[in-house]
N, C-alpha and C positions, 0 to 999 in steps of 0.2 A: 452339364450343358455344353462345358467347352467341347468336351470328347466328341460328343454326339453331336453337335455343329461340323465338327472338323471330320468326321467318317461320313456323315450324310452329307451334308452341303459344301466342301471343300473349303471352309471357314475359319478362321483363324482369330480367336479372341484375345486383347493387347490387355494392359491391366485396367481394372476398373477404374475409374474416379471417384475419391472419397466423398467429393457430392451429393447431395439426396434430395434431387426434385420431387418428393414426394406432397403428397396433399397435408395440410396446417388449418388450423384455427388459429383465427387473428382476432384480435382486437388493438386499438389506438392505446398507446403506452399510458395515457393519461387514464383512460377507461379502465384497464387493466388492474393500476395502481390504486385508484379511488378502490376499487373491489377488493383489489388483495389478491387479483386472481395468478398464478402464473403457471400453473399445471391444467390438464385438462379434468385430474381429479378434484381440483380447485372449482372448474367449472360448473361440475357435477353439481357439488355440492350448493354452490349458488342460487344453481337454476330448482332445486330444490326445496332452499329455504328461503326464496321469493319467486315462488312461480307467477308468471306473465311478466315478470320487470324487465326484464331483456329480449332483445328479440336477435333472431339468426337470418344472414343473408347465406344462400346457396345459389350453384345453379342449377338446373334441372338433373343435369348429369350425375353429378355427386349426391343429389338426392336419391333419385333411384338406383344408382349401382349398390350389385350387393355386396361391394366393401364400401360403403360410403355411410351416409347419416342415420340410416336406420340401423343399421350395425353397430356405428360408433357408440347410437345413445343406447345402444345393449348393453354394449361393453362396459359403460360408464356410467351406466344406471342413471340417464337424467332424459328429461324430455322437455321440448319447447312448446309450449302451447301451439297450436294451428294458425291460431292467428299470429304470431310472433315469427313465424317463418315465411320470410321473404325471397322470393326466387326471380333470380334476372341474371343478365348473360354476364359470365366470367369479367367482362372488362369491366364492368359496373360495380362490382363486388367491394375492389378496393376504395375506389372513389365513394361510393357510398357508405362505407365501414369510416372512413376520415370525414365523410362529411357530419357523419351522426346520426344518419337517416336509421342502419342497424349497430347494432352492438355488438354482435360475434358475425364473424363471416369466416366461409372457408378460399382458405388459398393454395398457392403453391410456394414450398417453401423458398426455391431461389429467385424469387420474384423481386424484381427490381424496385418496385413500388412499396415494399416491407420497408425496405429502407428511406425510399422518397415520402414517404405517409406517415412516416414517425411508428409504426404500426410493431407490434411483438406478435413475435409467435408463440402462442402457452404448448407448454412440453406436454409431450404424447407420453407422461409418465408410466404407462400400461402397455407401449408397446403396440400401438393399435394398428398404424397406416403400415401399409409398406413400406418398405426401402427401393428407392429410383435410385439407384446411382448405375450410370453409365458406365458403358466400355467400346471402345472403337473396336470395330468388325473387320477384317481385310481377306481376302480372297489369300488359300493358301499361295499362290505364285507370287504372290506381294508380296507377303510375310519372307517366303523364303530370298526372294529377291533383293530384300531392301531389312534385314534381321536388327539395323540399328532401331528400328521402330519400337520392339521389344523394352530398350533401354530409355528411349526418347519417350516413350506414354509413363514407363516406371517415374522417371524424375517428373515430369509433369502431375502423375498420382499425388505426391508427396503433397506437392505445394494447392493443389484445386479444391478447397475446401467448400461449407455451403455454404460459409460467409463471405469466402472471398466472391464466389459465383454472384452473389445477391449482390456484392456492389458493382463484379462486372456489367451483370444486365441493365441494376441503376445507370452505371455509365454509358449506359446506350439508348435506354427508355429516358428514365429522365433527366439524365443533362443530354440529351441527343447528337451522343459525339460518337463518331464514327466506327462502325464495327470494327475493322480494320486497326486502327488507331489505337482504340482500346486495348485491342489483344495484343497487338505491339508494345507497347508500352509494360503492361502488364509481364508480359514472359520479356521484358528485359530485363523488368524492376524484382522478378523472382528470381533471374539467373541463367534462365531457360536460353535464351539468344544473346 
């Protein structure tokens, strides 16, 4: 992809971030625990040997795409009864996954509110979702012009994990302090500036 960015498009890819915005199944840690659950092979099995006890929030999107839920419960041989599958928009997911309203919901893993919600993410032990992890793009005259960038995204790879991301975004969603601020602070406290 790098090659073929940079012959076609004059594109220049810096290193990736070890990050992984990719899509999660959540549940409240207390939920999780009472169950036992902590894999999605765990899930399976749950939803299995008590069908209708739990119910799943999604949103539309992830419903229908064909890497999303009907895929997943291929993958992992389970299925939610119809009535048990709740669908409302992304930002409702979390908050109603804490409030109790559903019991499994899909999220995203560096989502600031995993952390503010008390909420786990049960491991994609099969290998199911994609991998999201980013990489900054720059126009080949950039790259050549300014080549510390090369080094400057390397040492940044190192340190940007998916947990550290989640408590970034925490510190912007929910203690609502300043982007800026945050990031500051953050790439002082790693070494970065």
């Amino acid at each position: 992809m790098k090659k073929a960015d940079l012959e076609r498009n004059g594109l220049v890819w810096l290193p990736m971030m070890p990050f992984n915005n990719t899509y999660c199944l959540m549940m409240t840690k207390a939920g999780a625990a009472e169950k036992g659950l902590k894999t999605l092979s765990d899930l399976s099995a749950y939803v299995k040997a008590n069908p209708g006890k739990i119910s799943f929030g999604t949103n539309e999107e992830f419903y229908a795409r064909p890497d999303g839920y009907k895929p997943l419960q291929k993958k992992y041989d389970f299925q939610f009864p119809d009535d048990k599958i709740i669908k409302m928009t992304p930002g409702l997911l979390y908050k109603a996954l804490k409030d109790g309203q559903v019991d499994v919901a899909m999220g995203f893993a560096t989502d600031g509110r995993i952390k503010g919600f008390d909420l786990v993410v049960l491991e994609d032990d099969q290998n199911y979702f994609p991998v999201y992890n980013p990489a900054p793009v720059v126009k080949k005259e950039i790259a050549a012009k300014y080549p510390e960038l090369e080094k400057i995204f390397s040492e940044l790879a190192l340190k940007l994990d998916t947990q550290t991301m989640t408590d970034l975004n925490y510190a912007v969603d929910g203690e609502h302090k300043n982007v800026k601020d945050v990031v500051a602070e953050w790439l002082k406290g790693a070494g970065l500036i």
